[in-house]
Residue frames relative to the residue before (quaternion, step in Angstrom):
aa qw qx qy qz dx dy dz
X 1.0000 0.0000 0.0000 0.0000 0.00 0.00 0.00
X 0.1947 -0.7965 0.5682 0.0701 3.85 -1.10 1.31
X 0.3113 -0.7652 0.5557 0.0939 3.25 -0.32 1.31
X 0.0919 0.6685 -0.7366 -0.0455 3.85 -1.09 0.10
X 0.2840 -0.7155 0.6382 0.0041 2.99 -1.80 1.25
X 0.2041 0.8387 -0.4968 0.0906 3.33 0.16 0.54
X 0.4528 0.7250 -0.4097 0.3185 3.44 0.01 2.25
X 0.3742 -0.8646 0.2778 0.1876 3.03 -0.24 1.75
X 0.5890 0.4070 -0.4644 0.5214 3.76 0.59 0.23
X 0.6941 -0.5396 0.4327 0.1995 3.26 -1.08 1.00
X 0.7914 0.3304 -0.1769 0.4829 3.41 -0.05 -1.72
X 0.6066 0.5241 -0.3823 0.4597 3.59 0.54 -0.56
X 0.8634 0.3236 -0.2011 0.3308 3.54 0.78 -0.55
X 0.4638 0.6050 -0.3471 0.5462 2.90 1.45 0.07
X 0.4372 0.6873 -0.2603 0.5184 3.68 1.37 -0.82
X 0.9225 0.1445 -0.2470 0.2589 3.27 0.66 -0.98
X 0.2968 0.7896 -0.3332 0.4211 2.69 1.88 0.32
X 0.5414 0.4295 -0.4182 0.5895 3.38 0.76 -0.90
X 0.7930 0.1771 -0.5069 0.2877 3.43 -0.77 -0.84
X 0.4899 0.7255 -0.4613 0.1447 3.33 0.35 -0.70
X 0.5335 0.6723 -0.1520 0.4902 2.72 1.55 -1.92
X 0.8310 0.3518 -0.0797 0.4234 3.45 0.16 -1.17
X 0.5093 0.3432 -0.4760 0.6295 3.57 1.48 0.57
X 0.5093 0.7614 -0.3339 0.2222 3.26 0.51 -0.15
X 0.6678 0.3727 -0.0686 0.6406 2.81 1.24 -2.16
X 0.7272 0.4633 -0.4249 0.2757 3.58 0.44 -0.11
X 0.5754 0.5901 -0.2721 0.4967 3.08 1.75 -0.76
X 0.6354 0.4294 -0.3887 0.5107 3.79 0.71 -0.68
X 0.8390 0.3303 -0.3712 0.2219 3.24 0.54 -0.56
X 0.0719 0.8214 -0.3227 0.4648 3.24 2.03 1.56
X 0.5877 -0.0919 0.5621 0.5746 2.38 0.10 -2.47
X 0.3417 -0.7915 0.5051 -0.0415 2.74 -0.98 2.10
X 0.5323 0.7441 -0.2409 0.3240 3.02 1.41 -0.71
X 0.7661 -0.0651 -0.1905 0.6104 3.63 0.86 -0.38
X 0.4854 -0.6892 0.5363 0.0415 2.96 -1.34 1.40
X 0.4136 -0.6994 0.5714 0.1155 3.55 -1.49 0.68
X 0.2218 -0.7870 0.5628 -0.1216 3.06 -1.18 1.34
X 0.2021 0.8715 -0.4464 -0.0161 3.96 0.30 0.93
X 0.1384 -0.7692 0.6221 0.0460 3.69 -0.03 0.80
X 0.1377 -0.6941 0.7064 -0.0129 3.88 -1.29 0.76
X 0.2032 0.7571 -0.6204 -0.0249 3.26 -1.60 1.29
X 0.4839 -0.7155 0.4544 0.2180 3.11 -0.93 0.81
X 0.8188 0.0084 -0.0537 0.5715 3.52 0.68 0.35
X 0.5184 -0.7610 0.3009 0.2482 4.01 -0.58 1.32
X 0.0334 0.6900 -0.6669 0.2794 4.04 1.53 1.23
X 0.9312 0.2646 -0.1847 0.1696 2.49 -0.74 -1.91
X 0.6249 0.5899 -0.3501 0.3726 3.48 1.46 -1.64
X 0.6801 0.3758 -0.4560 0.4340 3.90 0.97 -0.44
X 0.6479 0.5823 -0.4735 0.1300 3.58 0.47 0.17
X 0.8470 0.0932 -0.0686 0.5189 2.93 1.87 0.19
X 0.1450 -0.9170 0.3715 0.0099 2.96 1.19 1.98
X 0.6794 0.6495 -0.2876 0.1840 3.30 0.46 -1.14
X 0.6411 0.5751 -0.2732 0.4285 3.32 1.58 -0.96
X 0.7492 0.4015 -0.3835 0.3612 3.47 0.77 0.23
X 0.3191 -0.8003 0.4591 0.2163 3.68 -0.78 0.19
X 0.6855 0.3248 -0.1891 0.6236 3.51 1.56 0.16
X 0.0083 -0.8025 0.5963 0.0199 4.21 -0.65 0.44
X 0.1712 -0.6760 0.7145 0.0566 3.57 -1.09 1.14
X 0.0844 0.8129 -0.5757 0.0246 3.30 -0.92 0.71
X 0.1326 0.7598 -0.6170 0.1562 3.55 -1.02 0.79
X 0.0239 0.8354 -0.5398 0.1009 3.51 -0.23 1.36
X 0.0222 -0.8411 0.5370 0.0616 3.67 -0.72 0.82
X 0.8139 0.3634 -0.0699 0.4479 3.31 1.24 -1.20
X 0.4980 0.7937 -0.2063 0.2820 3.24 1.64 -0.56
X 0.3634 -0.6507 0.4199 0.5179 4.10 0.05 0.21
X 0.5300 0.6032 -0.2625 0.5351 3.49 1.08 -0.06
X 0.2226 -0.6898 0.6617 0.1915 3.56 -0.80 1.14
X 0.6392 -0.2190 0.4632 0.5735 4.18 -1.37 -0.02
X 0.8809 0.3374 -0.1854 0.2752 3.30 -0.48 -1.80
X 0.6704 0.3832 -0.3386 0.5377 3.43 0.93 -0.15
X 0.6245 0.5640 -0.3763 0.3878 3.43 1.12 0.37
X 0.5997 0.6070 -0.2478 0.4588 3.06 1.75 -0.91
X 0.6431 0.6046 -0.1585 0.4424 3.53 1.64 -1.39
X 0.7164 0.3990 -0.2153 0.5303 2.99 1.19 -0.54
X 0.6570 0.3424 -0.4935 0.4556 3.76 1.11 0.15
X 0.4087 0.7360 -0.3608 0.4015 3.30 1.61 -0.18
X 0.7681 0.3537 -0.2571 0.4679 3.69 0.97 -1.08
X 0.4763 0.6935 -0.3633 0.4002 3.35 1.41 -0.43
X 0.5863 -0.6479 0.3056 0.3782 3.63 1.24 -0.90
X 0.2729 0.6990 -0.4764 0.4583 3.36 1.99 0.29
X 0.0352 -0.7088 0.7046 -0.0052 2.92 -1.67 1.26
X 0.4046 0.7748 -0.4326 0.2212 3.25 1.21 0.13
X 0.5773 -0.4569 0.3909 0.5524 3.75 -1.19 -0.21
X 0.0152 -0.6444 0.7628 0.0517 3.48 -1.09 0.60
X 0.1812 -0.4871 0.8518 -0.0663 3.84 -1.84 1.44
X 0.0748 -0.5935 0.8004 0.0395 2.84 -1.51 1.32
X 0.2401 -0.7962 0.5518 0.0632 3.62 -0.86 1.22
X 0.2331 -0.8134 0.5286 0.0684 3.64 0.38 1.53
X 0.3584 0.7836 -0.5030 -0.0672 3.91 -1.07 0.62
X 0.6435 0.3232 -0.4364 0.5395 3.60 0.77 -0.16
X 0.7186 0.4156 0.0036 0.5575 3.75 1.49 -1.31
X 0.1200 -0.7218 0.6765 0.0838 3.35 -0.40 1.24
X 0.0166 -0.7268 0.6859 0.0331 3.99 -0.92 1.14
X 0.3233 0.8386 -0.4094 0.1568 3.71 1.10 -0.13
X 0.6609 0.5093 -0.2394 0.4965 3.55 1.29 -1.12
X 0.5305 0.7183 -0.2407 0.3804 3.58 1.29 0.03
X 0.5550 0.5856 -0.1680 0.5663 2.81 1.89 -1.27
X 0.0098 0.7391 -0.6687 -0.0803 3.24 -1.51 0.53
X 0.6870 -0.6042 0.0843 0.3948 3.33 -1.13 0.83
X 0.4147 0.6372 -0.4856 0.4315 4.04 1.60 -0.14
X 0.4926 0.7375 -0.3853 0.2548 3.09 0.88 -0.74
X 0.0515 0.8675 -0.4940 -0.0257 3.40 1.66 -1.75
X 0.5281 0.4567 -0.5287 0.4827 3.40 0.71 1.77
X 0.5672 -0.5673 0.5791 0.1452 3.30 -1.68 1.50
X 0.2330 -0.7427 0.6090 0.1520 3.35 -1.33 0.84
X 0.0331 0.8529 -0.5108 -0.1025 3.58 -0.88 0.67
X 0.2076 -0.9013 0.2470 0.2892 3.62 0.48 0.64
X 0.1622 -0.7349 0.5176 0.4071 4.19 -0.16 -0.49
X 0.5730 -0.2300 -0.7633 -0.1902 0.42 -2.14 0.76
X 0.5214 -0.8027 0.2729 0.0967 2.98 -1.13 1.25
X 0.2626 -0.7136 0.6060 0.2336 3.87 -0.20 0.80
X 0.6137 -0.6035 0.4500 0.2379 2.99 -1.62 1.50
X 0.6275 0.6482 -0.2944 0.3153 3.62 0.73 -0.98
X 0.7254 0.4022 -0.2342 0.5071 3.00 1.38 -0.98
X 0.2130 0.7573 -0.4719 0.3980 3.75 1.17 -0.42
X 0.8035 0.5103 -0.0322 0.3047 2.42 -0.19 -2.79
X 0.7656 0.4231 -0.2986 0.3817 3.50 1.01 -0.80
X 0.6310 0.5261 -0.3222 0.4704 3.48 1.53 -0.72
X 0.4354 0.5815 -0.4270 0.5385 4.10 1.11 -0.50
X 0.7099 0.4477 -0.3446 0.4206 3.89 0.24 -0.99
X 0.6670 0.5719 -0.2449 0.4099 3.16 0.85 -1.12
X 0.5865 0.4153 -0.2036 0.6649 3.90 1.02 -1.43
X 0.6151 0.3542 -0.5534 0.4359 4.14 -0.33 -0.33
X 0.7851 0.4314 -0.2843 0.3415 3.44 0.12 -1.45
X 0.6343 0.4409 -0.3280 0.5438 3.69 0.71 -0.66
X 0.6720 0.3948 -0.4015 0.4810 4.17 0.61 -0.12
X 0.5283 0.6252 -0.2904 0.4957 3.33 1.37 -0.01
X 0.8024 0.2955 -0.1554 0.4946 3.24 0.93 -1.01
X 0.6807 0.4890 -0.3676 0.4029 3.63 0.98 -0.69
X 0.2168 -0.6994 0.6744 0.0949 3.37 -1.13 0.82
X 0.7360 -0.6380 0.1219 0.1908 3.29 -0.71 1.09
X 0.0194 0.8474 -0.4975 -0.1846 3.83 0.52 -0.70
X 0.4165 -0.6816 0.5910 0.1125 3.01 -1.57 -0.14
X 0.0820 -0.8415 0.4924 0.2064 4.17 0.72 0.29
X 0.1144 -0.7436 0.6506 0.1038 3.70 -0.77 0.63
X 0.2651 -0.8112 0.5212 -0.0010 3.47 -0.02 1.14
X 0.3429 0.8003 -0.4803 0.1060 3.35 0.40 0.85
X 0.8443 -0.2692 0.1122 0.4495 3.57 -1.40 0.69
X 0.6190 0.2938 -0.2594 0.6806 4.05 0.40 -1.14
X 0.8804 -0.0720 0.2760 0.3789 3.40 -0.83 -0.88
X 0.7645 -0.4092 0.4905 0.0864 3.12 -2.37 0.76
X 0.1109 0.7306 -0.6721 0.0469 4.37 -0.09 0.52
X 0.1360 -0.5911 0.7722 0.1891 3.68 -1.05 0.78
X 0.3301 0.8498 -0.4060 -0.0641 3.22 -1.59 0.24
X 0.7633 -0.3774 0.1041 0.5138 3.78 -0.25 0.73
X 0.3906 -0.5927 0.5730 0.4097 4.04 -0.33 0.18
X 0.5851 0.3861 -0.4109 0.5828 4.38 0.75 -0.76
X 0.7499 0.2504 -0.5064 0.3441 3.73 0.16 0.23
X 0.5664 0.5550 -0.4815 0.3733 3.77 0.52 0.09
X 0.2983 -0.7793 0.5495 0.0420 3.58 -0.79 0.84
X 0.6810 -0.3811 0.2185 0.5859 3.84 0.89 -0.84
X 0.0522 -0.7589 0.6218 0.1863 2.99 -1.46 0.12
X 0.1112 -0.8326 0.5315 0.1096 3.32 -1.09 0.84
X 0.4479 -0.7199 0.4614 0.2612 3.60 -1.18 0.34
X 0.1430 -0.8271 0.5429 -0.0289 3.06 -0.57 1.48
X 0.8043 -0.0623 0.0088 0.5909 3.82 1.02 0.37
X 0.7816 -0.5337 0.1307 0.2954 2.92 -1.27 0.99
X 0.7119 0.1098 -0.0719 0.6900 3.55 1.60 -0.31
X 0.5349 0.5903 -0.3695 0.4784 3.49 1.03 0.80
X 0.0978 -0.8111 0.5764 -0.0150 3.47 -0.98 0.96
X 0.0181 -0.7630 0.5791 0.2864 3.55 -0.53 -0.18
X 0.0019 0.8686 -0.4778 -0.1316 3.59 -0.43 0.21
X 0.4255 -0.7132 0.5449 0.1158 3.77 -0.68 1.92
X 0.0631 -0.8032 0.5915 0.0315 3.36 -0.95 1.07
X 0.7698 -0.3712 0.2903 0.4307 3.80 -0.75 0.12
X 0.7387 0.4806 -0.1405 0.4512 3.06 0.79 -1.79
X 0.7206 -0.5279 0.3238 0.3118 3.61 1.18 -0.33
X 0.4882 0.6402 -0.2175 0.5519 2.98 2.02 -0.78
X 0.1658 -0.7716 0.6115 0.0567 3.51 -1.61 1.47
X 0.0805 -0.8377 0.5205 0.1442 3.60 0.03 0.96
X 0.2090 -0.8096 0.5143 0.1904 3.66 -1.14 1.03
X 0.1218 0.8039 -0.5773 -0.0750 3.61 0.07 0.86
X 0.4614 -0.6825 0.5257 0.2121 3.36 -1.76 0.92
X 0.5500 0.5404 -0.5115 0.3794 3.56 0.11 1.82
X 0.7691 -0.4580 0.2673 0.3569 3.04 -1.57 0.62
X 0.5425 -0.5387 0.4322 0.4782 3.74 -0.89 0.25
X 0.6032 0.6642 -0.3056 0.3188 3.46 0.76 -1.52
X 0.6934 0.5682 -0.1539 0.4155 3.40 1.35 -1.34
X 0.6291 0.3859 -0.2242 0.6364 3.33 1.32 -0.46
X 0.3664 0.7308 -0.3153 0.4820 3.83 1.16 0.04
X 0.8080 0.2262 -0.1485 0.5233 3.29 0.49 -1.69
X 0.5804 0.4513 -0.5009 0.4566 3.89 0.64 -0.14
X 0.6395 0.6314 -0.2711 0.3448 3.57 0.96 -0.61
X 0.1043 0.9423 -0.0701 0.3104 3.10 1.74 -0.31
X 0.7851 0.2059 0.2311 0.5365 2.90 0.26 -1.86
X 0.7260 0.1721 -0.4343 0.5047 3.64 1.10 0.64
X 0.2184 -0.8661 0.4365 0.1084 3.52 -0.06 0.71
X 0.2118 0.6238 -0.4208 0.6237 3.14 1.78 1.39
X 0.7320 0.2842 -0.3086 0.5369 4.16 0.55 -0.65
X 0.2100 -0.8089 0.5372 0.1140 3.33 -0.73 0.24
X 0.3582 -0.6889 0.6035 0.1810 3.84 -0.11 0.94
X 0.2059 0.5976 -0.7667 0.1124 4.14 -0.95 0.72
X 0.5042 -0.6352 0.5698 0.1326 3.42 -0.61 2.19
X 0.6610 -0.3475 -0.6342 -0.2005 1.47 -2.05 1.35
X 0.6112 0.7228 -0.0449 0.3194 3.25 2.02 -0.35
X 0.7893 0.1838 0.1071 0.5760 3.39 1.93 -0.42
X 0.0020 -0.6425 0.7654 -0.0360 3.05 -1.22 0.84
X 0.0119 -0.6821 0.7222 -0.1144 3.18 -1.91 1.18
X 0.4578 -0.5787 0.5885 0.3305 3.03 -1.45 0.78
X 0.3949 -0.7122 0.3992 0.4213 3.49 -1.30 0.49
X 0.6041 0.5779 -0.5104 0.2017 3.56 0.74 0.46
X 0.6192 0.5021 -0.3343 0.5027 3.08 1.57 -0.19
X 0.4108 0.5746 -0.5510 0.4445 3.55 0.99 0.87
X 0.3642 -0.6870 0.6088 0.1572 3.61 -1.00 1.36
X 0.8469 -0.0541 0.2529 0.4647 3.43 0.36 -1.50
X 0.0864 -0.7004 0.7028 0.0901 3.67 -0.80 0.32
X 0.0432 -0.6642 0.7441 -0.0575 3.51 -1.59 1.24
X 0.8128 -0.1956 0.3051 0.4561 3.31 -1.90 -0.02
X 0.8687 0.0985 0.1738 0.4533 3.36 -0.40 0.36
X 0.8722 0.0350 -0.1533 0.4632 3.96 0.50 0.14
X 0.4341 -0.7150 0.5094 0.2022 3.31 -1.24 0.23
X 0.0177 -0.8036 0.5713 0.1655 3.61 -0.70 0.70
X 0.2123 -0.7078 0.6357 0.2233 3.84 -1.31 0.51
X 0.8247 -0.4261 0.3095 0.2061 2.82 -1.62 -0.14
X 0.6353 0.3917 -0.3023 0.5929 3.35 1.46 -0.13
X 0.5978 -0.6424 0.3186 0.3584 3.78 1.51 0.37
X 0.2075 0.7915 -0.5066 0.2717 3.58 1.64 0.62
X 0.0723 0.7999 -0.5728 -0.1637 3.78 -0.85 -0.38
X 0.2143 -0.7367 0.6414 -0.0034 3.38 -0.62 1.36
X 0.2464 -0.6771 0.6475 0.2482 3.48 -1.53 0.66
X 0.1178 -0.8579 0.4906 -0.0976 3.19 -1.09 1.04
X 0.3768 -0.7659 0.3815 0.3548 3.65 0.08 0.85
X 0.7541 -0.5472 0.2870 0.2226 3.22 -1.07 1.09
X 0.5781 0.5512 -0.1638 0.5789 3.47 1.27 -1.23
X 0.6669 0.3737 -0.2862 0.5778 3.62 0.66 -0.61
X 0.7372 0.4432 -0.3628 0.3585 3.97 0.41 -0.27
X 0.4292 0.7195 -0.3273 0.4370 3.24 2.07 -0.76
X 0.7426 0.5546 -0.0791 0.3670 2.76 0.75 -2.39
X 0.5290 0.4930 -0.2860 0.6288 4.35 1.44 -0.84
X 0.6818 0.5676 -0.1898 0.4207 3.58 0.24 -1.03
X 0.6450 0.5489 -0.1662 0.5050 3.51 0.71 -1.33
X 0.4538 0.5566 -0.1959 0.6677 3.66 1.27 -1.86
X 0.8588 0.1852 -0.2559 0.4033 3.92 -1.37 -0.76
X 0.7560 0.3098 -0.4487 0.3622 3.68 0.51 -0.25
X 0.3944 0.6460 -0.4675 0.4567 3.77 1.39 -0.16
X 0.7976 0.2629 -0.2528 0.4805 3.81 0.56 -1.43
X 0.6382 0.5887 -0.4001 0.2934 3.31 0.92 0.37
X 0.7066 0.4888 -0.1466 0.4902 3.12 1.14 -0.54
X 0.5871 0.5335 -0.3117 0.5230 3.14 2.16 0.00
X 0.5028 0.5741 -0.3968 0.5100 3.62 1.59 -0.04
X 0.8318 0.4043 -0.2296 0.3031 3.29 0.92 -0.98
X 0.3831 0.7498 -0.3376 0.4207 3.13 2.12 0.75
C-alpha cells in the first residue's frame, strides 16, 4: 500500500505521519503480507509527477495556488482512481465536492478510529480495482482494459484517434501527451514521441527508424525510442524465461 501526503502546513502533516506510522506497525504486525508505504509533500509539484504509484491520498491544501478540491479534480482527470481523503482543518472545502468527485472526508484533528476506518476502506478497494484506462472521446468517456487498447495515433494538433480491439476508433479532442500520462500506469503501451502509442502486442515489427503494427500501419519513429521499446521486451523477456 502507497500512501501520499499531500499537506501544506507542516505540523498538521507530520501529525499524520505519526499515525500513519503507527497503523502501520500495528497492522504489519497482523499481516506481513502487505506492506506500507508513506511519502509526504509539501506542495502538489512533485505528488503530480507521479500519481499513479500510490493507492491511498491525504490531502489538505491551504497555501497552495491550488485549492484541495481543485487538486483532487485534477488528479482525478489525470486518471487516478485511487482512494483520495481530503483532510479539512483550518478550511473546510468539503461542500465543494460532489459525489463524481468519489472522495472520503476525514476531518482534524484526526481520531485514530477513524484513520483506522478509511485504511480499511483504501486496502479493500486496491484489492478490488483493476486498473482502466479512460478514452475521453468527443460523445463520451470508455474506461477500459489496457489488452483492449490497440494504438493511438495523432491525427491533429488536439486530435487523437484511438484503435481498440473490438474494432472501435475513438476521436478524442486532446493532446497525445495527455493521453500519455493516464497511460502511464500500464507499462504494456508504450509512448514512441510524438505520434503514437501501442500496445506491445500489437507491434508487428520495429526497423531503422519505424514501427510496424499489426494491421500493417508504419509510423516513423526515432531510433533511440525503438532501442529504448526493444531494450523494455527483451528485459521482460528473458525474465519469463527465468
Amino acid at each position: 500500500m502507497h500512501i501520499a501526503v499531500c499537506m501544506d502546513v507542516a505540523a498538521d502533516r507530520k501529525q499524520l505521519e505519526r499515525l500513519l506510522g503507527r497503523s502501520a506497525d500495528r497492522r504489519l504486525a497482523i499481516d506481513a503480507s502487505i506492506p506500507y508505504y508513506v511519502q509526504s509533500y509539501g506542495n502538489k509539484e512533485a505528488l503530480l509527477a507521479r500519481p499513479f504509484m500510490y493507492d491511498l491520498f491525504f490531502i489538505d491544501l491551504l497555501n497552495d495556488s491550488l485549492t484541495s478540491v481543485e487538486l483532487i479534480r485534477k488528479l482525478r482527470s489525470l486518471g487516478v482512481v485511487a482512494t483520495i481523503v481530503l483532510c479539512p482543518g483550518k478550511v473546510d472545502l468539503s461542500g465543494e465536492l460532489t459525489e463524481e468527485d468519489n472522495v472520503l472526508i476525514l476531518r482534524q484533528p484526526i481520531k485514530v478510529e477513524e484513520l483506522e476506518e478509511v485504511i480499511d476502506k483504501a486496502v479493500e478497494s486496491s484489492v478490488e480495482r483493476e486498473p482502466k484506462l479512460d478514452i475521453r472521446g468527443k460523445d463520451k468517456t470508455e474506461h477500459i482494459k489496457p489488452d483492449e487498447f490497440l494504438y493511438a495515433e495523432k491525427t491533429g494538433d488536439i486530435v487523437v484517434d484511438v484503435h481498440l480491439k473490438n474494432g472501435d476508433v475513438i476521436s478524442c479532442s486532446e493532446n497525445i501527451e495527455n493521453l500519455k500520462i493516464r497511460c502511464e500506469k500500464f507499462p504494456e503501451i508504450f509512448y514512441l514521441p510524438k505520434d503514437l502509442l501501442a500496445h506491445k502486442d500489437y507491434i508487428m515489427s520495429t526497423g531503422f527508424g519505424k514501427v510496424i503494427l499489426k494491421d500493417g500501419r508504419k509510423f516513423k519513429v526515432q531510433n533511440k525510442w525503438i532501442k529504448y521499446m526493444n531494450a523494455v521486451l527483451e528485459a521482460e523477456e528473458n525474465a519469463s524465461d527465468e
